[in-house]
N, C-alpha and C positions, 0 to 999 in steps of 0.2 A: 345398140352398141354391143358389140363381141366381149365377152370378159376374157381378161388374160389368164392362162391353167394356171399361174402361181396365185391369183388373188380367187377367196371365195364367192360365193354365187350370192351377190346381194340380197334375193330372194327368202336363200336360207341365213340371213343374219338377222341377230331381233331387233323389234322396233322398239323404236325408244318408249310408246306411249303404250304399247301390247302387255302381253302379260308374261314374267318373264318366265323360265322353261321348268321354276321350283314349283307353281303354282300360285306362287301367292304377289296378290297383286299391288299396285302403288299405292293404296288407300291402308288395306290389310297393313302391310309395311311397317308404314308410316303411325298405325295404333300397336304394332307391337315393338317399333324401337321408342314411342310413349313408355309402352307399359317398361321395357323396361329402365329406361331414366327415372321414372318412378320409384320403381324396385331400388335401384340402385342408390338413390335420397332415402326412401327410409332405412335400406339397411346398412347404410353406411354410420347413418344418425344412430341407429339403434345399436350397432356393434361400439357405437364410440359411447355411448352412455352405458352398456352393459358391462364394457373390460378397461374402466380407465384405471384400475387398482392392481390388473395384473400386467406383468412384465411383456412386454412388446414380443420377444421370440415367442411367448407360452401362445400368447394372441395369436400371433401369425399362426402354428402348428396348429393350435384350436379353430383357428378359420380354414386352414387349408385341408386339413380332417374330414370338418361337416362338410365343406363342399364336393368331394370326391365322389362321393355317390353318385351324385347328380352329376356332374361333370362327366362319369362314365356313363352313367343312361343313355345318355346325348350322342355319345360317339356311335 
């Protein structure tokens, strides 16, 4: 069957079950959005039993501080 010039070349489209073009594959994935669900349970717990004495804005600016760093590394 002739592909039409507006649609792409099925060939070069990915397969659902391949690996997709970051590297990392459906298993890998799958243990690092684990890990971080994990992540995200203890530190939620842990920032909620660490700041329940100080003021909600001070919290936020003191959470959104330390994570900056790291937030920039990433980009």
């Amino acid at each position: 069957m002739a592909s039409s010039p507006d649609l792409p070349d099925p060939a070069a489209l990915p397969r659902p079950c391949g690996q997709p073009p970051t590297g990392v594959g459906i298993s890998h994935a799958g243990l690092l959005i684990t890990a971080f669900a994990i992540g995200m349970i203890v530190g939620s717990s842990a920032m909620a039993m660490a700041t329940p004495r100080l003021p909600q804005r001070k919290t936020l600016i003191l959470a959104l501080t330390a994570s900056a760093p790291v937030t920039l590394s990433l980009l």
